[in-house]
C-alpha positions in Angstrom: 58.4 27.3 69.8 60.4 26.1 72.3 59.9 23.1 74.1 61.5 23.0 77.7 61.0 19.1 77.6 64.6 19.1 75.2 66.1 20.1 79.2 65.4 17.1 80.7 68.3 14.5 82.2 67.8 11.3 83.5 69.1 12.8 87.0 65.9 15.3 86.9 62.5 13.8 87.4 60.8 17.2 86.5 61.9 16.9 83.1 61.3 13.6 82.6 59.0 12.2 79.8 56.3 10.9 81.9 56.2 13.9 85.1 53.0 15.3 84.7 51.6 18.5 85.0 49.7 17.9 88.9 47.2 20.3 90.2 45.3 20.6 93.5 41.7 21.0 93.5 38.9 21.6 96.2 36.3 23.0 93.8 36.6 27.0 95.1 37.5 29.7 92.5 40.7 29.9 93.0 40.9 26.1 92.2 39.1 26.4 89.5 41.5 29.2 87.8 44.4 26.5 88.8 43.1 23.8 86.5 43.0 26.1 83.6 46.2 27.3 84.3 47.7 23.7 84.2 45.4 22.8 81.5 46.9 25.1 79.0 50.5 24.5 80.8 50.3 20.6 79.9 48.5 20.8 76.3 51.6 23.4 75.5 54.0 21.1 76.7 52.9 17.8 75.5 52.5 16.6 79.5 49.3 15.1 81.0 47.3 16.6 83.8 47.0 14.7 87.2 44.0 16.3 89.1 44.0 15.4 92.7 42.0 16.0 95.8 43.2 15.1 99.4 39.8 14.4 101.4 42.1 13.8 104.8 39.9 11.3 106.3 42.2 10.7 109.0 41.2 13.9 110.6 37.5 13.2 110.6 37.0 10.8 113.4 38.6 13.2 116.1 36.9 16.2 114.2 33.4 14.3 115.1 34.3 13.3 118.7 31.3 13.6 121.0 28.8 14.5 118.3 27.1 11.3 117.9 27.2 11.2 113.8 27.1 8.5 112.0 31.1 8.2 110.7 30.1 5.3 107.9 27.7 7.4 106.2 30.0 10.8 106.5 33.0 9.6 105.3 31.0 8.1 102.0 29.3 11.5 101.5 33.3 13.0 101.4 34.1 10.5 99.1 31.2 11.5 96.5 31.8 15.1 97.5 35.7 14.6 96.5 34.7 12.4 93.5 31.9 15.0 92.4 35.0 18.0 92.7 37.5 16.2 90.3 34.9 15.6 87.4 33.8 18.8 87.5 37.4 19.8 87.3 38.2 17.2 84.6 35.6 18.4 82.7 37.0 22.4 82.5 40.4 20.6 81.6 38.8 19.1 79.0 37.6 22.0 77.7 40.4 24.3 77.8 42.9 21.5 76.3 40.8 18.6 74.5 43.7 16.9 73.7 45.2 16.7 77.3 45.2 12.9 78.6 43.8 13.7 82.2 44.3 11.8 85.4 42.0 12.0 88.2 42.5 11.0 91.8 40.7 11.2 95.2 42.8 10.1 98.1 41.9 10.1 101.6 45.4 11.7 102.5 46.2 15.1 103.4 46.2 17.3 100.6 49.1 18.9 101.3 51.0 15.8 102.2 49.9 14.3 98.9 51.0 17.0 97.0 54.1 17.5 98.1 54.5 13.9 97.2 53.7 14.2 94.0 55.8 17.3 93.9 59.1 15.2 94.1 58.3 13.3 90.5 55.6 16.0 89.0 56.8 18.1 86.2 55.5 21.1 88.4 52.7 21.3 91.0 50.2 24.1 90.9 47.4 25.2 93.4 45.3 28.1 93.5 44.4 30.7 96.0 40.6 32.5 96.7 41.4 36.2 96.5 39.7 37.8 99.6 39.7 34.9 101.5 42.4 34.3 104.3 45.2 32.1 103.9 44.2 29.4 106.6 40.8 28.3 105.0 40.0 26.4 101.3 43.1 25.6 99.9 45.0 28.1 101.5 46.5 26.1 104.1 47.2 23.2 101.9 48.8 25.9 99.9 50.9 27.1 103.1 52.5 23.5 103.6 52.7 23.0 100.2 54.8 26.0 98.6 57.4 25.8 101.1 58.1 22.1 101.4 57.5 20.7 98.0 60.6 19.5 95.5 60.7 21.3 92.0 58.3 24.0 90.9 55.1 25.1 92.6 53.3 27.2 90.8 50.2 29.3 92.7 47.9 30.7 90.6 46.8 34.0 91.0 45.1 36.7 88.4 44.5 40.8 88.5 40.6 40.3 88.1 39.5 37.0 89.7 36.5 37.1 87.2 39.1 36.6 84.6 41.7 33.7 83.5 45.7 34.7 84.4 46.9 37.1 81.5 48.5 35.0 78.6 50.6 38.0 77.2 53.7 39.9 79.2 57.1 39.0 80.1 58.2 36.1 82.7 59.7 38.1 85.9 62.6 36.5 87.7 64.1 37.4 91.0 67.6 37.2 91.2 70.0 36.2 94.1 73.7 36.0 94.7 74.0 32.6 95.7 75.1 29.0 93.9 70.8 27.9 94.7 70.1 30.6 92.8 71.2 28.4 89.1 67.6 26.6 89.6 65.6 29.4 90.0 67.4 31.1 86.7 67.3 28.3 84.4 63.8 27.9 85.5 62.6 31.1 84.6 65.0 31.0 81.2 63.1 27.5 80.3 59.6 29.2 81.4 60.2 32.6 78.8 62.1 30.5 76.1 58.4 28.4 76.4 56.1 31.0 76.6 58.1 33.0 73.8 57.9 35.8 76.4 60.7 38.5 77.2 62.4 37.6 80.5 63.1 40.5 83.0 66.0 39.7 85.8 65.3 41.7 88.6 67.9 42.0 91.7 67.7 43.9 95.0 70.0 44.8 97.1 70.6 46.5 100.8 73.5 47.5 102.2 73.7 45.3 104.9 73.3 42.9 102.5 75.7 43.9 99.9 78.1 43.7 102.9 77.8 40.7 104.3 77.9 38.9 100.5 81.0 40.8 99.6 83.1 41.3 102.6 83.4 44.8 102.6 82.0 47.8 104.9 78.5 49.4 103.6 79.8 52.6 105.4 83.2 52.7 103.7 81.4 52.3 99.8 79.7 54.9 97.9 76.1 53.4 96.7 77.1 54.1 93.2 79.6 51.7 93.3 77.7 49.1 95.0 75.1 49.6 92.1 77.7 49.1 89.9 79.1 46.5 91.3 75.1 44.7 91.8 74.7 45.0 88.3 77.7 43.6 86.9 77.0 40.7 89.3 73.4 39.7 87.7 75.4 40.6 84.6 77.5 37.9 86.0 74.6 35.4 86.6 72.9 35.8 83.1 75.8 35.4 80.7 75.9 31.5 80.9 72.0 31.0 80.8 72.0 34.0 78.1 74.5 32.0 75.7 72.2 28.8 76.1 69.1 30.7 75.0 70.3 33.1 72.6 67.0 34.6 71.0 65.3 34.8 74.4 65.3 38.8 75.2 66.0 39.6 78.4 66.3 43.2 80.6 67.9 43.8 83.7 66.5 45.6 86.8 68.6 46.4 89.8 67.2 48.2 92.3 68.9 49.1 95.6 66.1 47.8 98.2 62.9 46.7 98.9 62.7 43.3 96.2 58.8 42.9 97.7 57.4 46.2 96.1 59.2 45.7 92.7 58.5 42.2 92.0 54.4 42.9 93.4 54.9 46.1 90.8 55.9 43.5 88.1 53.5 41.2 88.8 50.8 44.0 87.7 52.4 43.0 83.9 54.0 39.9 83.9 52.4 36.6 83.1 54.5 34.7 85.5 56.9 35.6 88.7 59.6 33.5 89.7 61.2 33.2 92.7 63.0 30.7 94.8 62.3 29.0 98.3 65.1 30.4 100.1 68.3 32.6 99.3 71.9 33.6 99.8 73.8 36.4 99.6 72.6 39.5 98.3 68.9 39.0 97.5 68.0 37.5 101.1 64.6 39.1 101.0 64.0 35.8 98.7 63.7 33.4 101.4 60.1 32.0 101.2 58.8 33.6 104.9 59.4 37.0 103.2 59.4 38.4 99.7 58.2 34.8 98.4 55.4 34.6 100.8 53.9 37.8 100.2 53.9 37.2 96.5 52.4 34.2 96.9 49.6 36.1 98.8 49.3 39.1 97.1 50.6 39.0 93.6 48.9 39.8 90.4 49.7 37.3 88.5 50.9 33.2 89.0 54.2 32.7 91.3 56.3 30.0 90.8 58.3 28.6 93.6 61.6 27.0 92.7 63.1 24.3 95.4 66.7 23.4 93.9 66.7 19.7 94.6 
């Protein structure tokens, strides 16, 4: 198998030796499916697994203003709370990947400010999401700060049946834009196929507005065909160099001449992984994270990672 680890530089913390698989916990279901997920992430790379939960103490003595509790006695009831949530989590690590060395931590940070600190030396950051629950509540607002803001890839766990792990089989699904950012987001989803021995699909979108404004030309005065044609040979463009360094990885093309949102939520329904970046250029604007990314990250059937070139 491949192991993505051979990428790493000494310019590239991700990659580094010692960046460690780090996932947010709070104890909900959605957590829950979020340490597996990074459980079996870690014990297939080789990485540990840094379990962390932000009890945000700083917000508690304002919270309780006027209400005449006892703050000593609250705050050390959090911290068993928060201590009780990370061994319970360490312990379904432990079962999913026994050989896993496993970090725990309580801090009394904000969990999404601690998160997206350890997102700038973490090997990837991964949080989950409560399906039927809104996106302000459990670790949904963490996740809201986190997946826009962190360094790297954020990876947010989501599954088809919530009763049910994230699929293990299917291909790795990559959305595809015209700009120079976009290089991250490709090699990430080449390195996440070539890992997961999956088949990599390249999917690219394009308007005509769009296709305008990235190549200088009229939408009125070109027939779609040709901007088809042209679209394609530009992810054609895109692949060839990634393609050469990962020669057995199989990969299709999609191009599809609007709406990215519905195609990549359509893929999602197969796919083991989405990929998709934090913001875009060019031709694929529908990529930038308060759109297409956002929604996935909501709504998709599968886990969505969120590249941030650095």
């Amino acid at each position: 198998m491949f192991d993505s680890n051979n990428l790493s530089t000494t310019a590239d913390p991700h990659r580094a030796a010692s960046a460690m698989v780090v996932v947010g916990t709070d104890g909900t279901e959605g957590a829950n499916l979020a340490v597996r997920w990074a459980a079996e992430t870690a014990a297939r790379r080789g990485r540990g697994l840094l379990i962390t939960h932000g009890l945000d103490l700083s917000a508690v003595p304002s919270a309780l203003h006027g209400h005449g509790v006892a703050l000593p006695s609250l705050l050390d009831e959090f911290r068993a709370r928060g201590m009780r949530l990370v061994a319970a989590a360490q312990q379904l690590a432990h079962d999913i990947a026994p050989a896993v060395t496993i970090t725990t931590e309580v801090s009394e940070a904000n969990p999404a400010e601690l998160l997206v600190r350890h997102s700038r030396t973490a090997h990837m950051v991964v949080l989950g999401v409560t399906p039927g629950v809104g996106p302000l509540r459990h670790l949904g607002s963490t996740l809201l700060a986190v997946v826009p803001h962190g360094r790297g890839a954020v990876v947010v766990v989501r599954a088809a049946d919530p009763a049910q792990p994230p699929r293990i089989g299917g291909p790795v699904v990559v959305g595809i834009d015209g700009g120079v950012v976009g290089e991250a987001i490709i090699g990430a989803a080449f390195a996440e196929a070539a890992d997961r021995d999956a088949d990599l699909v390249a999917v690219h979108a394009w308007s005509d507005l769009d296709f305008a404004e990235f190549a200088g030309y009229d939408f009125l005065d070109i027939p779609d065909e040709n901007i088809a044609t042209a679209e394609t040979a530009l992810l054609t463009e895109r692949l060839a160099g990634w393609q050469e360094k990962y020669p057995d990885l199989r990969v299709t093309r999609e191009v599809y001449p609007s709406d990215a949102w519905t195609h990549l939520m359509e893929w999602s329904e197969k796919a083991q992984l989405v990929v998709v970046g934090s913001r875009g250029r060019g031709g694929f604007r529908s990529l930038l994270f308060d759109s297409t990314s956002n929604s996935l990250v909501e709504h998709a059937f599968c886990p969505v990672m969120v590249v941030h070139p650095d």
